[in-house]
C-alpha positions in Angstrom: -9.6 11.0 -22.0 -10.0 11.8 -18.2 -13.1 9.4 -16.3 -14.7 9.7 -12.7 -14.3 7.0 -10.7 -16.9 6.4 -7.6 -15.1 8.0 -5.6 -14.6 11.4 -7.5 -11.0 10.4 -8.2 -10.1 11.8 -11.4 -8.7 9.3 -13.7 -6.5 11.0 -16.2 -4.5 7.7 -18.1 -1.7 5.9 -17.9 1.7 7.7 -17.7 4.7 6.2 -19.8 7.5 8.9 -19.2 8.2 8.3 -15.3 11.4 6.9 -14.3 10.4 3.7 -13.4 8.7 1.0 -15.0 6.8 -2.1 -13.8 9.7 -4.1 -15.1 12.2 -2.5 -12.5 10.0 -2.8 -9.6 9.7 -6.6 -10.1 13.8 -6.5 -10.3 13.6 -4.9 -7.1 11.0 -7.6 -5.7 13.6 -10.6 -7.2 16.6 -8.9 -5.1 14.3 -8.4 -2.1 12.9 -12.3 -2.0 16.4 -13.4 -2.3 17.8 -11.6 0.8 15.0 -10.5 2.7 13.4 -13.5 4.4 15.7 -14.7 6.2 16.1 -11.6 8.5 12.7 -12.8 9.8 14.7 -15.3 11.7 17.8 -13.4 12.3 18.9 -13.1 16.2 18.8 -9.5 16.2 16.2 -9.0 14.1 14.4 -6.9 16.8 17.2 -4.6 17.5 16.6 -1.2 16.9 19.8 0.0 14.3 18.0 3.6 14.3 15.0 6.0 14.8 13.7 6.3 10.5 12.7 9.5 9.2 8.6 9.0 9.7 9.8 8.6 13.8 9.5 4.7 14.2 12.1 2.6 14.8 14.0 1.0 12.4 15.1 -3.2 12.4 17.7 -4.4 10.6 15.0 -5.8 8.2 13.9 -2.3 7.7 17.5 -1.1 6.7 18.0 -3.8 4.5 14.9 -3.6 2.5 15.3 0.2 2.0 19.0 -0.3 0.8 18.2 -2.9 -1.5 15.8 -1.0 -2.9 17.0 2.3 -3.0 20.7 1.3 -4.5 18.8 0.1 -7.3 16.9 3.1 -8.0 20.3 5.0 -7.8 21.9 2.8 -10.7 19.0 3.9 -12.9 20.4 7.4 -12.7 17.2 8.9 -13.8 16.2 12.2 -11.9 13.5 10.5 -9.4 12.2 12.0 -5.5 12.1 9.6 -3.2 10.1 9.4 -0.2 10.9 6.2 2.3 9.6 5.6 5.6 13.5 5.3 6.8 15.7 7.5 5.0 13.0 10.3 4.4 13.1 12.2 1.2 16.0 12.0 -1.2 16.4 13.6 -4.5 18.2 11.8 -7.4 19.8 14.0 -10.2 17.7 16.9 -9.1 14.8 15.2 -8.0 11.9 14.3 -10.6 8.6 12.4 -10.0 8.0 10.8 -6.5 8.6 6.9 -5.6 7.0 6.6 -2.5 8.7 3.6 -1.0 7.6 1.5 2.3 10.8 -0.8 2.5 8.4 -3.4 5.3 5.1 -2.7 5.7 4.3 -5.0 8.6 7.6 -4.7 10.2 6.2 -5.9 13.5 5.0 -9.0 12.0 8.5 -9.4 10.5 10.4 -8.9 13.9 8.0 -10.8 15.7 8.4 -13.7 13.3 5.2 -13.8 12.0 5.0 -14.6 8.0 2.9 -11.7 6.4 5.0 -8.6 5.5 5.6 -6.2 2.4 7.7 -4.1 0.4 5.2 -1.4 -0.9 6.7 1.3 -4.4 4.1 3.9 -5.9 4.9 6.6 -8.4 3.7 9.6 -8.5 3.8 12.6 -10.7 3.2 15.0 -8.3 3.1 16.1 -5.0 -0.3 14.3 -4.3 -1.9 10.9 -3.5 -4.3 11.7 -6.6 -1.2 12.1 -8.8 -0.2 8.2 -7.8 0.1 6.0 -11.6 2.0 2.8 -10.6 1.9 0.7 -7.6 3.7 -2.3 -6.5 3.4 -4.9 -3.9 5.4 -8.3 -2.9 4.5 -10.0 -0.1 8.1 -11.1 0.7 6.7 -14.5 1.9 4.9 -16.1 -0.4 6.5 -13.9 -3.7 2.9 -12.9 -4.5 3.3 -9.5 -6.8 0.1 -7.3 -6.6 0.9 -4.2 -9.1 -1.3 -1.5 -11.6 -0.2 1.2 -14.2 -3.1 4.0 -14.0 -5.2 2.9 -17.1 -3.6 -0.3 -17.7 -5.1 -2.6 -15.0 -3.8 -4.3 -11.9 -2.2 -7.9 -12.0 -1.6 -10.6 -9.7 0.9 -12.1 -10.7 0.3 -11.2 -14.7 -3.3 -12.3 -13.8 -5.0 -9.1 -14.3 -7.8 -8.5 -11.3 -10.9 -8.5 -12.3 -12.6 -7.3 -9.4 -16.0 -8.6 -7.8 -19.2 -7.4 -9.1 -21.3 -9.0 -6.0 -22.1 -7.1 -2.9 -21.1 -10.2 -0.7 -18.9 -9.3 2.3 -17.5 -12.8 3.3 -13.9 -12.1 5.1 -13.1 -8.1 6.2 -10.3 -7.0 6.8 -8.8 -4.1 9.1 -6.0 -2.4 11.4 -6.4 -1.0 14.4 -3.7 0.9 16.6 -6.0 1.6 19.8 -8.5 -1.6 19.9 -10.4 0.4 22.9 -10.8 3.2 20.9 -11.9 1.6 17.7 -13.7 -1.4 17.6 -16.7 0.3 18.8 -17.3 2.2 15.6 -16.3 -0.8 13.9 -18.9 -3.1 15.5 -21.7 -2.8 12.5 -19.1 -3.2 9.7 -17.9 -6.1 11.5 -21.4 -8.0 11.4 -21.3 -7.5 7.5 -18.8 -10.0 7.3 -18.6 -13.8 8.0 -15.1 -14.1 8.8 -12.7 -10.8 10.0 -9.0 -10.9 9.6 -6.8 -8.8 11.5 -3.1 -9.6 9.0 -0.7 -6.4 10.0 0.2 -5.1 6.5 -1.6 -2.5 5.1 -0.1 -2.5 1.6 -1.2 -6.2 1.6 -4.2 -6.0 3.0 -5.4 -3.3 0.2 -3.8 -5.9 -2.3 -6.1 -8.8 -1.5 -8.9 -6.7 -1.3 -8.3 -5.6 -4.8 -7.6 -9.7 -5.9 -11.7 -10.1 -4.1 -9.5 -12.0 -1.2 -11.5 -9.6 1.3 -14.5 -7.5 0.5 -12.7 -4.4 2.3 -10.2 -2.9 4.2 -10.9 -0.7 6.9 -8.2 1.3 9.3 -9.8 4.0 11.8 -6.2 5.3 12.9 -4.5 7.2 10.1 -1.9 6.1 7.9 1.2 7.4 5.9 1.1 7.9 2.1 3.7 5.4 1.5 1.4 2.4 3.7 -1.5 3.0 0.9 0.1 5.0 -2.2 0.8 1.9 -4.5 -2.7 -0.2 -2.9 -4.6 2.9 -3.6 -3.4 2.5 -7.4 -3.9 -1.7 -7.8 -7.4 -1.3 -5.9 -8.6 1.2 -8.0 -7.5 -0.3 -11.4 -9.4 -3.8 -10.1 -12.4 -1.6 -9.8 -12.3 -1.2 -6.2 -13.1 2.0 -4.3 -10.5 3.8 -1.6 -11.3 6.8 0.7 -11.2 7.5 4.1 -14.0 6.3 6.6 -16.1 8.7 6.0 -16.4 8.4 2.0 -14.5 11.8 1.6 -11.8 11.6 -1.4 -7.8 11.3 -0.5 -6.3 12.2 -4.0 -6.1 15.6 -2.4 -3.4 14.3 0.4 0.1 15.4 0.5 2.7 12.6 -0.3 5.0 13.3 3.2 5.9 11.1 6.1 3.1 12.6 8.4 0.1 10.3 9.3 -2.7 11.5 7.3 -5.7 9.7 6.5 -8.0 6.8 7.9 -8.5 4.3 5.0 -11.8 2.4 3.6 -10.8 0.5 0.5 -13.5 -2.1 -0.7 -14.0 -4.2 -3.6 -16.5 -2.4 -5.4 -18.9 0.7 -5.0 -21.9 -1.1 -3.9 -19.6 -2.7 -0.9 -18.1 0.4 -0.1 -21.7 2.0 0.4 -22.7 -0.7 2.3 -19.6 -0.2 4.5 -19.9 3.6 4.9 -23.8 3.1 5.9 -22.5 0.7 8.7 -19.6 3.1 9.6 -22.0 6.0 10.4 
């Protein structure tokens, strides 16, 4: 049976006949712990090995993360699309539903040595945000793995989130590419909060807001599909609300490497209210 969500996001239920499961993505996230750290301290890791497919450039970290990943969606040998930030889009025996793959999310964190950084897998069965059933999330620091099947709940670690039923705002969280530009919009959401956190992963940031870490999320510059596809899934199976700043929906969004969408995910509908009120 279909539901509405807050945000007008129709929920249809869970999927069981894509190509991936939740098993495989943690598979992916036990390769990726074992080899992926260490490139935070690697020599090079700043050098740039290539310009990816979304335009930025690519580390060796990026490269690494994206062929781990990738390689073992190939040994499936399941007809899959994939869409990754590096490589671009790549169809697998004739192409099937969409894994929307951000190999680092936070990859200037990673470079720069700083410990918070992601791998970030969504599926889709379409050619839409609003088609996005399964999301995945390891912060490739601490292991932590954040991930939801549409109608089956979001887990922390096989913890399912509950959410958080209170309109409290303690910690916010947000992005911001041009500080000049945004943080005056932001000012009144920011005096909702006692504490703000400015952490450089998207994916992650989504994820904690979901696990009641942060009360929301806010970026004013828009993002990719593939830096919110599998938060947008975890967030709203914990309850949680995601749309742009301005409370208008993004299941409509086209899964692509172009930035589309500014991104308010909160907790719950009474903090995302709040949060719109303060936006405007």
């Amino acid at each position: 049976m279909s539901t509405i969500t807050p945000a007008g996001h129709i929920n249809k239920g869970p999927i069981n006949d894509g190509p991936v499961d939740i098993n495989d993505l943690k598979a992916i996230g036990r390769q990726l712990m074992a080899a992926i750290p260490a490139y935070r301290s690697a020599k090079d890791a700043r050098r740039v090995v290539q310009v990816g497919a979304a335009g930025d450039n690519t580390h060796p970290i990026d490269k690494a993360a994206e062929d781990i990943t990738v390689s073992y969606l190939n040994d499936l040998n399941r007809p899959m699309t994939i869409v990754s930030e590096e490589l671009g889009i790549m169809d697998i025996n004739g192409g099937g539903h969409r894994v929307i793959i951000d190999p680092i999310d936070g990859s200037r964190n990673a470079v720069y040595g700083l410990p918070f950084f992601s791998t970030s897998i969504a599926l889709s069965s379409g050619q839409t945000i609003g088609e996005c059933y399964m999301g995945y999330i390891i912060n490739l620091i601490s292991g932590e793995e954040f991930y939801a099947t549409r109608g089956q709940g979001a887990f922390l670690n096989d913890v399912r989130l509950l959410g958080q039923r209170s309109e409290g705002t303690e910690i916010i969280l947000y992005e911001s590419q041009d500080s000049a530009r945004d943080m005056p919009r932001l000012l009144r959401l920011f005096s909702m909060a006692k504490r703000l956190r400015c952490l450089g992963s998207t994916a992650l940031d989504i994820a904690y807001v979901a696990s009641g870490v942060g009360a929301a999320f806010v970026m004013p510059s828009r993002s990719r599909s593939f830096d919110f596809a599998a938060g947008l899934v975890i967030i709203r199976e914990a309850g949680g609300v995601i749309t742009d700043i301005e409370g208008n929906s993004i299941d409509h969004l086209e899964i692509n490497l172009a930035r589309s969408t500014t991104i308010l995910a909160c907790v719950n509908s009474s903090v995302h209210a709040r949060a719109l009120q303060a936006l405007r």
